[in-house]
N, C-alpha and C positions, 0 to 999 in steps of 0.2 A: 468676416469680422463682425458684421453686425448679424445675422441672421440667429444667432442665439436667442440675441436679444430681443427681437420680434417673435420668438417662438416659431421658426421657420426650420425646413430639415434643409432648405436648400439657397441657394441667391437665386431670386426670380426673374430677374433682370439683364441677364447674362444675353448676348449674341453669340450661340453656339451650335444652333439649330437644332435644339433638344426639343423631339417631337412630341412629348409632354405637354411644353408649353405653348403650342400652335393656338391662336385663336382664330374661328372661323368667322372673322370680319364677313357685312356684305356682298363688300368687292372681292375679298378672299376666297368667300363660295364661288361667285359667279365665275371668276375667272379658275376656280378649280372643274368647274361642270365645266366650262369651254376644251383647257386642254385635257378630260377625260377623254371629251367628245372624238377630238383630236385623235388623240390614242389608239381609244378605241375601236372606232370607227376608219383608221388608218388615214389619214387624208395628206398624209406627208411632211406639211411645214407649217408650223404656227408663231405668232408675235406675241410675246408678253412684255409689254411698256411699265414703266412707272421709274417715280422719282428716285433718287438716293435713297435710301435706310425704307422704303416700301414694304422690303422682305418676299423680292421675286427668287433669288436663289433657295431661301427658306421653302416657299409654296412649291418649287419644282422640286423637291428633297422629299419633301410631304407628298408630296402627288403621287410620286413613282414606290414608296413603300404601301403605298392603298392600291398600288394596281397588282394584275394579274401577277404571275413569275417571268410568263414570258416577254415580259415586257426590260428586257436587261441585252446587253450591259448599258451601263449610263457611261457616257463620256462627255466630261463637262469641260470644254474649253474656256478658260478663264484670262488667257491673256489674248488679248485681242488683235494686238499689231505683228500677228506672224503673216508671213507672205504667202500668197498661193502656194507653193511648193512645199513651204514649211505645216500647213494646214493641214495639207491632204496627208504627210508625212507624219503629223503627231495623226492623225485619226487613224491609219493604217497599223501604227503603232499599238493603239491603244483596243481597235480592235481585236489584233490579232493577239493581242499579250504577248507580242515580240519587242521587246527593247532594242535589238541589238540595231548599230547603228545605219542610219541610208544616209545617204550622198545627197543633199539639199542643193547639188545645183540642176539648171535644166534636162540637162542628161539623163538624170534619176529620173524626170517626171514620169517616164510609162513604165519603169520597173513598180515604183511606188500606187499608181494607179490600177497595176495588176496585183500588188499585194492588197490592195484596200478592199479592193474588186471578192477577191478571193478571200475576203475575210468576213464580208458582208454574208457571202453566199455561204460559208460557212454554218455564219448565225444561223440562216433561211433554214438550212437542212438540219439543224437544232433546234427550230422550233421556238429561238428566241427575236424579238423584236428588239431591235438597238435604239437606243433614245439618244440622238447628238443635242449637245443644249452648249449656244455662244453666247455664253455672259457679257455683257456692257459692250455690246457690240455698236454701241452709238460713237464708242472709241475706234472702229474701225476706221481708219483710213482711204486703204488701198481700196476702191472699187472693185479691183480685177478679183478681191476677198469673196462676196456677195458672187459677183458673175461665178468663179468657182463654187459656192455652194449651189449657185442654182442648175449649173450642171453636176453636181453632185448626185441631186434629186433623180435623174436619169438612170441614177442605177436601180434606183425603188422598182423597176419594172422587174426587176427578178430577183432583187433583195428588196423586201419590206425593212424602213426605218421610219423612225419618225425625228425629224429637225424644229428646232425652238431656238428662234433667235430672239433672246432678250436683253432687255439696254431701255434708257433712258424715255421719252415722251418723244424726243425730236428723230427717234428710229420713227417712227410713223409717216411722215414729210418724205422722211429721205427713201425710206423702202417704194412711197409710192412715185420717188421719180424714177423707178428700178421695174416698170411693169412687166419684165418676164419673171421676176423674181414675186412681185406684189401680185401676181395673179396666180403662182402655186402656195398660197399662203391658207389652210385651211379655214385655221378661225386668227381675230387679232383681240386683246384681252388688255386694258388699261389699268391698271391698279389705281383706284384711289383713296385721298387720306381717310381718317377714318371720324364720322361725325361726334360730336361731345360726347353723348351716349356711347358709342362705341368704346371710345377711351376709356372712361369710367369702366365698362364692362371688362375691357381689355386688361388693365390695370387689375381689377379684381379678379379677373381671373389668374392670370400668373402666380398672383398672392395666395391665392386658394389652391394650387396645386401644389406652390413650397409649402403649405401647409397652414398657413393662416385659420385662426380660430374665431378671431372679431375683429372689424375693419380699423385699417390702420391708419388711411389717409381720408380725413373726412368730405363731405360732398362739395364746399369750396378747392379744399386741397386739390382732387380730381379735377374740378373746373379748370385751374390754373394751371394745371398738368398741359388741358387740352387747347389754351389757349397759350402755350409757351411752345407747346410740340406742333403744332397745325395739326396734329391729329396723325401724325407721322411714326410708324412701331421705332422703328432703330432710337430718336429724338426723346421720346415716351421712357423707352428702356434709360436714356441718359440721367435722365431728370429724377424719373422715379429711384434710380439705384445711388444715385448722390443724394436725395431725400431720404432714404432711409437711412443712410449713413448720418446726414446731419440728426437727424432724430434720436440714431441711437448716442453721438458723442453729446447732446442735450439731454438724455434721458427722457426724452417724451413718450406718451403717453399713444396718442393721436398723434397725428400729423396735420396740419393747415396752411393755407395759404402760403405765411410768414416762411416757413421749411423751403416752400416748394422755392419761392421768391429769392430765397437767396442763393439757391444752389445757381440758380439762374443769373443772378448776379457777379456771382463766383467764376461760373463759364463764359458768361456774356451768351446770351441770345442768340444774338447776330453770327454768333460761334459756330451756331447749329444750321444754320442755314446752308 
């Protein structure tokens, strides 16, 4: 709607995970060299923490199009409250690019375990490296979850993968009361917010790749960005994509403070939290 009017080819501000508009924050680099390292280096299991709206699924998206080929397939578990048997069952699945369906109750367990088995090792004689990534895993419940990945890891001894379990700040605490799991963990990587400068940078960068020709939001406007967002991507995107909107059904020119302020007021703050 408004992106014409900014002289824009695209909306900068979108959560979509267009690799385009990545920006390589501090903490973004450093925790991108860690889970290279990872990778790379094979070391098995790695933690990537951070807050809500961080953009940890974003940076592992980004990660894995910068590595090798053989570093495929990705299977990304995103819902977190399945049961041991339902777990190993979707990744046996998703390995093997077999859909059809298995029997979830205990009985299945060692059919499922030799197809999983037998899928990995497939990978191995292909030459590809598998990436399992457990998103918001600070929502996991079941313990018996965790003890099942960590003997997961037992099969790395003749199928190379690599494991990323990522989730919230309070996975940190809980992994280390978990010390057979907390001790096969290669590297552990915290995401955090991003400092005022950052934001500013961040902000103009997105603008600058939708195409931006001269700055829209002036050097207050950015301040108050970064002090309404904590300095947070997803919170950043909100603000700034309802500031341009206010600007354009105002006709503004620039953007200020006042814009940023009332989108803020519109959502309530406390909303974003």
């Amino acid at each position: 709607m408004y992106a014409q009017y900014w002289n824009l080819g695209s909306r900068p501000f979108e959560n979509d995970g267009n690799p385009a508009f990545f920006y390589r924050s501090r903490t973004h680099r450093a925790a991108m060299l860690k889970l290279k390292y990872l990778l790379e280096s094979n070391k098995g299991a790695g933690l990537l923490v951070g807050g809500t709206g961080f953009g940890k699924t974003y940076l592992t998206k980004i990660l894995l199009r910068e590595l090798a080929e053989p570093f495929a397939p990705l299977v990304q578990i995103q819902y977190p409250f399945l049961s041991p048997t339902e777990l190993l069952a979707y990744l046996a699945a998703e390995l093997s690019g077999d859909d059809s369906e298995i029997s979830r109750d205990v009985t299945a367990t060692d059919r499922i375990l030799r197809r999983l088995e037998g899928a990995l090792l497939q990978h191995t004689q292909a030459h590809r490296h598998p990436v399992i990534v457990l998103d918001d895993a600070h929502l996991v419940t079941d313990p018996a979850v965790f003890q099942t990945l960590q003997l997961l890891l037992n099969f790395r001894e003749q199928s190379p993968f690599t494991l990323l379990i990522s989730g919230q700040a309070s996975l940190l605490a809980r992994v280390a009361h978990l010390p057979e799991l907390d001790e096969r963990l290669g590297v552990k990587s915290q995401l955090q917010p991003f400092s005022q400068e950052e934001t500013a940078a961040y902000v103009s960068h997105r603008l600058e790749v939708a195409g931006m020709k001269s700055p829209i939001f002036n050097t207050a406007a950015l301040k108050e960005i970064h002090e309404l967002s904590g300095g947070i991507p997803r919170r950043i995107n909100r603000i700034a994509d309802l500031s341009l909107l206010v600007g354009y059904v105002d006709k503004m020119n620039v953007l200020s403070p006042r814009e940023v302020g009332s989108v803020a007021d519109e959502i309530g703050v406390s909303s974003l939290v």
